[in-house]
C-alpha positions, -999 to +999 in steps of 0.1 A: +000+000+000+012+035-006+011+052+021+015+086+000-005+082-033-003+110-061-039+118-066-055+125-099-075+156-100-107+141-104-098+116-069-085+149-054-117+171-065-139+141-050-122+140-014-126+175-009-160+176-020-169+143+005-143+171+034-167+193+028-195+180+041-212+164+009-213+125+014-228+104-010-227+098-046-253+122-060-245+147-040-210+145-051-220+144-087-242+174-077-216+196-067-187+189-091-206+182-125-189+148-126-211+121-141-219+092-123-194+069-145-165+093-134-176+097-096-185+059-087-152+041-098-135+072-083-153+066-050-145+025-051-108+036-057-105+062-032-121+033-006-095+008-021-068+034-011-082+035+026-083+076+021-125+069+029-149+047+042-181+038+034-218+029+052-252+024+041-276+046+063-306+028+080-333+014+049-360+035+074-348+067+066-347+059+029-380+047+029-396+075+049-380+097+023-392+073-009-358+068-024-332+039-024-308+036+004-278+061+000-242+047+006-224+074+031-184+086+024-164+100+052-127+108+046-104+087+073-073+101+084-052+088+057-076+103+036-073+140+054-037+136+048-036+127+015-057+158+008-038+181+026-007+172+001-036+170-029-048+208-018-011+219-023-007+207-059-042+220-070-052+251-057-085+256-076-104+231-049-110+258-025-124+282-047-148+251-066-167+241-032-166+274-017-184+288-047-205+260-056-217+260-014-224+296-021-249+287-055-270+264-035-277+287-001 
């Protein structure tokens, strides 16, 4: 296992958006205008990497809200890390989420 992986942008772009707050899948698509097809495989490889973890929220909530379960991302501490270095390399992170969290208030 690396213990210091190079991220790609997209990887990077999808770590900060699950740091700031946004957690699952179509949320993430949401907010950085990736499609699904890009997002997903990033999400298993980011999980592969240990840089998140996953869970499925409770089938109750779902239900109560008519819509399938929704599979929860949280960064760990590698993950944190990794992103830290990832924010150096690519500076246009901040200004992405900070704008797009402005667009949906």
């Amino acid at each position: 296992m690396d213990h210091n992986p190079k991220l790609s942008y997209t990887s990077a772009l999808v770590l900060q958006t699950i740091s700031s707050g946004y957690s699952y899948g179509f949320d993430i698509m949401d907010v950085t205008g990736l499609p699904s097809g890009t997002v997903y495989p990033a999400l298993r490889r980011l999980e592969q990497q240990e840089l998140i973890k996953s869970s499925w929220e409770m089938e109750r909530a779902a239900f109560s809200e008519q819509r399938p379960a929704r599979k929860y991302y949280k960064l760990t501490r590698e993950g944190k890390e990794t992103l830290a270095k990832a924010l150096e390399r690519y500076t246009l992170f901040e200004q992405l989420v900070s704008a797009e969290k402005s667009k949906r208030r």
